[in-house]
C-alpha atoms as a printed R data frame, in Angstrom:
    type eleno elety resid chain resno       x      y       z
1   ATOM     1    CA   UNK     A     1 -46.414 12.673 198.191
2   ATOM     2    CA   UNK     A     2 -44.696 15.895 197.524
3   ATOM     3    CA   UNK     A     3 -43.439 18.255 199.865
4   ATOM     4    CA   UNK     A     4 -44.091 21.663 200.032
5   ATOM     5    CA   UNK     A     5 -40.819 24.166 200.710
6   ATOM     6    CA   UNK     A     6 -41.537 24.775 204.035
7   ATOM     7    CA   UNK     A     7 -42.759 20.927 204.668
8   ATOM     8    CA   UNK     A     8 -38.937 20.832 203.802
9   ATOM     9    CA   UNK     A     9 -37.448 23.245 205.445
10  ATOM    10    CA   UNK     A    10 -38.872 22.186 208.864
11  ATOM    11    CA   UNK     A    11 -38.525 18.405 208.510
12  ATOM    12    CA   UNK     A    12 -34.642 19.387 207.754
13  ATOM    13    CA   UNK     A    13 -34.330 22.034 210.603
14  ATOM    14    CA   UNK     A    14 -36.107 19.526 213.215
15  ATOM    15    CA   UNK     A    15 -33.888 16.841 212.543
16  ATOM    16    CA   UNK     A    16 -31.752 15.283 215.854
17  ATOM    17    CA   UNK     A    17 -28.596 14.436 216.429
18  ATOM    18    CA   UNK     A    18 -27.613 11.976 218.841
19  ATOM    19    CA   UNK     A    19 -24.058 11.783 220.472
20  ATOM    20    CA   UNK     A    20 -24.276  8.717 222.488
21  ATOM    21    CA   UNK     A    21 -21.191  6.814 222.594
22  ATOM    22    CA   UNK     A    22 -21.825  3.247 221.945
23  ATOM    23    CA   UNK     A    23 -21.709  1.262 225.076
24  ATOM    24    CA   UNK     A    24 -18.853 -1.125 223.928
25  ATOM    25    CA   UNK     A    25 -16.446  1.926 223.157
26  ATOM    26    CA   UNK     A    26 -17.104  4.202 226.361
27  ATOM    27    CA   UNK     A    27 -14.684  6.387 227.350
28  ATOM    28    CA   UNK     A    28 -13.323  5.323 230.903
29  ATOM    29    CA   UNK     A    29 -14.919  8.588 232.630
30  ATOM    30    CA   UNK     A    30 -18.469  8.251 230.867
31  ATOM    31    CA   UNK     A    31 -17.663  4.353 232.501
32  ATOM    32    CA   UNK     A    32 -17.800  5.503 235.690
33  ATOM    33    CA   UNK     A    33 -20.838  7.811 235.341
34  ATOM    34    CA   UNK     A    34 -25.025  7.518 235.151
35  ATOM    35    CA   UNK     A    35 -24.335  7.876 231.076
36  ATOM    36    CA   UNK     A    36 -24.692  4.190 230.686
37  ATOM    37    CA   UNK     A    37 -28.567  4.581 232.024
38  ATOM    38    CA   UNK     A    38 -28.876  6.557 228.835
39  ATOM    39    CA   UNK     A    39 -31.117  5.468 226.539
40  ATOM    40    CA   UNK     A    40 -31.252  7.320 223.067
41  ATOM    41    CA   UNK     A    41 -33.430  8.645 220.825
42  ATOM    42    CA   UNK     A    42 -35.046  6.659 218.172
43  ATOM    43    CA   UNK     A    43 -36.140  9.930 216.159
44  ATOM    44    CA   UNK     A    44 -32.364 11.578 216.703
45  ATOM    45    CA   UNK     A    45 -29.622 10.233 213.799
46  ATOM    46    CA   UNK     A    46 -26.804  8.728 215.842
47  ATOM    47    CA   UNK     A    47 -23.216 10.763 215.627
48  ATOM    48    CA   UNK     A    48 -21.584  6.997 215.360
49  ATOM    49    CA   UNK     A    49 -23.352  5.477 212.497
50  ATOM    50    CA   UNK     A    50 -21.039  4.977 209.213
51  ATOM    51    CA   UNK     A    51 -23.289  7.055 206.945
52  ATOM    52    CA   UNK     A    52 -23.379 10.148 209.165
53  ATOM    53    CA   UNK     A    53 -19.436  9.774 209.599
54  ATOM    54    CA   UNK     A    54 -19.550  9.794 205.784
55  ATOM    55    CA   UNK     A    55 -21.620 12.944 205.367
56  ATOM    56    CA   UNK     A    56 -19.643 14.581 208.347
57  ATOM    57    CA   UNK     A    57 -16.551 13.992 206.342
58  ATOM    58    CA   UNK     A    58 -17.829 15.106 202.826
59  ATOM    59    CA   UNK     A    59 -18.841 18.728 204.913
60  ATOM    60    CA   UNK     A    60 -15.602 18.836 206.220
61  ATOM    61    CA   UNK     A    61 -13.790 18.352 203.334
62  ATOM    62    CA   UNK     A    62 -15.932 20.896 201.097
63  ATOM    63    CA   UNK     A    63 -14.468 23.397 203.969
64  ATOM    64    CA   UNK     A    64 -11.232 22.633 203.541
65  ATOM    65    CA   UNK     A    65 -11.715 22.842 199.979
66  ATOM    66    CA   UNK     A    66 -12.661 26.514 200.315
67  ATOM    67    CA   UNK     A    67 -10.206 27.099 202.902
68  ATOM    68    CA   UNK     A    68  -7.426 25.635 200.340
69  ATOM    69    CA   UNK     A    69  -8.741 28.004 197.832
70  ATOM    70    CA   UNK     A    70  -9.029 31.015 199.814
71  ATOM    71    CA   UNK     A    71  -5.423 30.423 200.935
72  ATOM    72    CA   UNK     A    72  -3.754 29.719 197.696
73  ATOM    73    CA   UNK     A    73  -5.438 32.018 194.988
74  ATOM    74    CA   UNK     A    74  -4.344 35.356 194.176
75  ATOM    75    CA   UNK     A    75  -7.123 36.997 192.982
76  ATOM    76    CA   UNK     A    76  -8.899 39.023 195.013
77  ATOM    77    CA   UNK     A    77 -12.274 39.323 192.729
78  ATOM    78    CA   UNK     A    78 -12.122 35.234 193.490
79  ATOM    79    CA   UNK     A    79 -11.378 35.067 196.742
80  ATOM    80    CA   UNK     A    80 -14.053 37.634 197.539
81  ATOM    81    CA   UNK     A    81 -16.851 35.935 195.692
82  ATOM    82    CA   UNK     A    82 -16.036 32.500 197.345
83  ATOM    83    CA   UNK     A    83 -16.548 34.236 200.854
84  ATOM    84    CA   UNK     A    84 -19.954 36.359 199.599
85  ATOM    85    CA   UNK     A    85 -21.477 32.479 198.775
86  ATOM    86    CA   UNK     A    86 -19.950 31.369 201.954
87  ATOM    87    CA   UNK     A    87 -21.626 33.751 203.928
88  ATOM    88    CA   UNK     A    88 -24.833 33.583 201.491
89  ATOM    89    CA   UNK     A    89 -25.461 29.686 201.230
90  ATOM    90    CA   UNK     A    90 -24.289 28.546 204.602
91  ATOM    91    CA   UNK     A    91 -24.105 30.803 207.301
92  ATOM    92    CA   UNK     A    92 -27.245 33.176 205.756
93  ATOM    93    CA   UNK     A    93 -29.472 29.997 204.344
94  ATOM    94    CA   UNK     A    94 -28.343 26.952 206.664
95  ATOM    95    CA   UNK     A    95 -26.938 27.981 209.809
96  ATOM    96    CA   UNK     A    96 -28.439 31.298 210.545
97  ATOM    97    CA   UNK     A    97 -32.365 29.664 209.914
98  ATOM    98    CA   UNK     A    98 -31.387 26.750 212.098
99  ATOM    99    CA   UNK     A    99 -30.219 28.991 214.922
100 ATOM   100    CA   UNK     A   100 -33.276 30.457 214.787
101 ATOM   101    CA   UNK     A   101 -35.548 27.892 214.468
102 ATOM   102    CA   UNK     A   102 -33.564 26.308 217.674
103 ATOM   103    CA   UNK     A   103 -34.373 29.486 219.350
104 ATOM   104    CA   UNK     A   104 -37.929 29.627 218.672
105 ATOM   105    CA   UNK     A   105 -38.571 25.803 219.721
106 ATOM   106    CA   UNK     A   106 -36.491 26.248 222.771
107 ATOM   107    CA   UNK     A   107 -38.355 29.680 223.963
């Protein structure tokens, strides 16, 4: 079954994220709390599991591949076109939209 664009776009905005600590690596104040009685979310993707970790780190490290870039090359005409897709691809097309989108459910 294919997906239409917007099929896409929501299925990728409405995605959740779960932050529960697992209960055999609980922090001694989260311990001593009701955050045990937690139970979590079997549509959210858990914070813990291996293969978010891995896509975590891959994000991260494309940042600090721009960041590397932005610090160490000298021209400017570079340097300004790596921020303009910055600000275009992520912060215009990801972020921004799933600000909103949080905003409108949340409303």
């Amino acid at each position: 079954m294919k997906r239409t664009k917007s099929e896409t776009m929501e299925l990728t905005l409405t995605r959740k994220l779960s932050i529960l600590h697992p209960a055999h690596d609980l922090p001694p104040v989260l311990l001593l709390s009701d955050y045990t009685e937690m139970q979590p979310n079997p549509q959210a993707e858990n914070f813990f599991t291996p293969d978010f970790q891995s896509h975590l780190l891959t994000f991260l490290s494309y940042l600090a591949f721009w960041q590397d870039v932005l610090e160490h090359c000298r021209s400017l005409d570079v340097r300004v076109t790596l921020i303009d897709h910055f600000q275009a691809l992520f912060l215009q097309q990801l972020l921004y939209v799933s600000l909103v989108y949080l905003q409108y459910v949340h409303s």
